[in-house]
Phi, psi and omega in degrees: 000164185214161161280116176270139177226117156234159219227095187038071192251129204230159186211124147221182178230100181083240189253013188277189143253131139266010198200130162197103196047061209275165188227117140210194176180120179264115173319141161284141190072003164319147164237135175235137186245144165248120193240118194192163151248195217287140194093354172298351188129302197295331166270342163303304163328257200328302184287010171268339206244300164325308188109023181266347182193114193278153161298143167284332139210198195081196207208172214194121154238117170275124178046031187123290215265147203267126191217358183308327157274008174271159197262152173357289181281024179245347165309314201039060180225118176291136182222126166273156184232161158227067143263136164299344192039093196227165172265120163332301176289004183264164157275179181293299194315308167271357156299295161324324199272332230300321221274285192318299194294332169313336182291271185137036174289150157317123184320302199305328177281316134027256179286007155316306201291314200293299196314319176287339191278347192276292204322317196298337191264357179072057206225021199292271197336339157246034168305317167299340162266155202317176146254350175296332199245002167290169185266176199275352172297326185303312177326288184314328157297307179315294178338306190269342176300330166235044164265310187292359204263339183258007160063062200266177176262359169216161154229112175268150196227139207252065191086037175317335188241038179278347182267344204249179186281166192275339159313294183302314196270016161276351189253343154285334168304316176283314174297341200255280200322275183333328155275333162330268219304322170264355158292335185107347204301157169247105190246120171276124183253142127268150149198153148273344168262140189295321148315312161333291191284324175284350195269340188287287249230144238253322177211147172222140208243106155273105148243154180232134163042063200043021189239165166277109170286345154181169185201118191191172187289190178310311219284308171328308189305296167318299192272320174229095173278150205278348166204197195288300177296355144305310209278354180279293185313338179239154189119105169252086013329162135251212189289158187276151183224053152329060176351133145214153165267187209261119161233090219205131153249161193280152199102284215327159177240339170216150177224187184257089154322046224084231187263007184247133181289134168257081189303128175230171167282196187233106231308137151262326183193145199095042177240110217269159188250328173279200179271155184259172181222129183258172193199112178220160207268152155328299228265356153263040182225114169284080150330143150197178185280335176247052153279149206304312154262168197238150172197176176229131181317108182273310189197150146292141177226123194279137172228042161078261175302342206227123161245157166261143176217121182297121171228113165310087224221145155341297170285349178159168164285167216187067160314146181209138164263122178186128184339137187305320177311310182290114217266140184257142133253127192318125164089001175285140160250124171260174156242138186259144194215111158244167197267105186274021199250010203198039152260136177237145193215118183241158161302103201296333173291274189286005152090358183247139179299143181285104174278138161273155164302308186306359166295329196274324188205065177270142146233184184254153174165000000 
């Protein structure tokens, strides 16, 4: 496995940019995710980093070697999709094997390779069979079963579970980690989905309209986002957004919501003159009896230990994660209480976070 580095790396087509000037490196044995929705950018990378699409500029570095200009099949990086493309008239065993015979390997190493790569996948037992008669997670085994079989040094993979029902891709989600972790790969996700990607992947690259708006692990990602379109895209709910403009002395400790004073942390750098955005997640939003907003119950959603419940406030609705126990009524008045050490405050013009002390020393809890 190897380390991928990329370097300004820009693509566009005709007058759009799909790509603009993106930076990282993925460490060996990283599972790294590029996370966005759709048209943002993120299967165009991968397929510039495959060799499937040259970049208009910037370098594509592998292990070391400058590869932005080698064509695909000199790269030595596997890539899944998601279709399997598998050959229909083949059994498992030569759908797998297919790469190794294109080599000109000996058969007998051949099926050496295929039988350890089928154990890894636990899937020796349908070696004999069609792919036609498979369910589509096996299918899908196959699929990586014979990317991994050539043994490369990265495997980029472009929605591999994009095909399948959501059973199968929660249950693939765990098995696709788990061979991570005993082959070792060094692997690029693409996805769209935010589940996929926090439950996989070791780092994740958030892109919007072709740039990385931040890239860091889930709990990073999560807890403190680098803008406004992080802190919307991740998160289910996601975060709540409170308009104000900006009155801040240096030191405050709060700020004014409407009719409600709000306790925040207390800005270290960035402190903007315009209007601000507070950014707070559900599940730090408290009933009490004196909280700080006032609202009226718009509606409840049971999620079984847990429910959301939507509150009308001065400034905007205002979702909270709150115990399924705790009885709500539609049309009811509250109070809102938020936790302020778990607060986020961006800039409402360029959309980028404000560091805070809560920057400095978040976990989860």
């Amino acid at each position: 496995m190897a380390q991928i580095r990329i370097e300004n790396l820009h693509k566009t087509f005709d007058q759009f940019a799909a790509v603009h000037d993106s930076n990282f490196a993925i460490e060996d044995g990283t599972f790294f995710a590029l996370l966005g929705p759709s048209g943002c950018g993120k299967t165009t990378t991968l397929r510039m980093i495959a060799g499937l699409e040259l970049p208009t500029d910037g370098r594509i570095l592998l292990d070391g070697e400058d590869v932005t200009f080698r064509r695909a099949a000199a790269r030595d990086i596997a890539f899944v999709f998601q279709l399997f493309a598998l050959y229909p008239h083949m059994n498992v065993e030569q759908n797998i094997g297919f790469p190794l015979k294109c080599q000109g390997m000996p058969r007998r190493e051949i099926r050496e390779r295929v039988r350890e790569t089928a154990r890894l996948l636990r899937i020796e037992d349908l070696l004999p069979s069609k792919t036609s008669k498979l369910s589509g997670g096996d299918r899908q085994r196959v699929a990586l079963g014979r990317a991994m079989v050539r043994r490369p040094k990265a495997f980029l993979m472009d929605e591999p579970l994009g095909a399948l029902d959501a059973e199968f891709r929660q249950l693939m989600c765990g098995e696709l980690r788990d061979l991570h972790d005993r082959i070792a790969a060094t692997t690029i996700y693409v996805t769209h989905d935010q589940l996929e990607a926090m439950s996989m992947a070791d780092q994740i690259a958030v892109m919007n309209a072709g740039r990385i708006e931040q890239i860091g692990t889930p709990q990073e990602i999560y807890d403190r986002p680098a803008s406004l379109f992080v802190a919307d895209f991740i998160g289910s709910p996601p975060m709540n957004f409170l308009h104000f403009e900006a009155a801040l002395e240096p030191g405050s400790r709060s700020v004014q919501v409407g009719n409600a004073s709000i306790a925040v942390p207390e800005i270290r750098e960035g402190r903007p003159s315009g209007p601000l955005v507070l950014g707070v997640r559900p599940e730090h939003i408290r009933f009490s009896d004196t909280g700080a907003l006032r609202g009226r119950v718009f509606g409840a959603e049971y999620l079984g230990t847990t429910q959301i419940v939507t509150v009308e406030t001065e400034p905007g609705r205002v979702r909270a994660r709150l115990p399924s126990s705790l009885p709500v009524e539609v049309g009811e008045i509250v109070n809102l209480t938020f936790r302020a050490s778990r607060l986020a405050l961006f800039d409402a013009q360029t959309g980028s976070a404000i560091k805070t002390e809560s920057h400095e020393s978040v976990g989860h809890g």
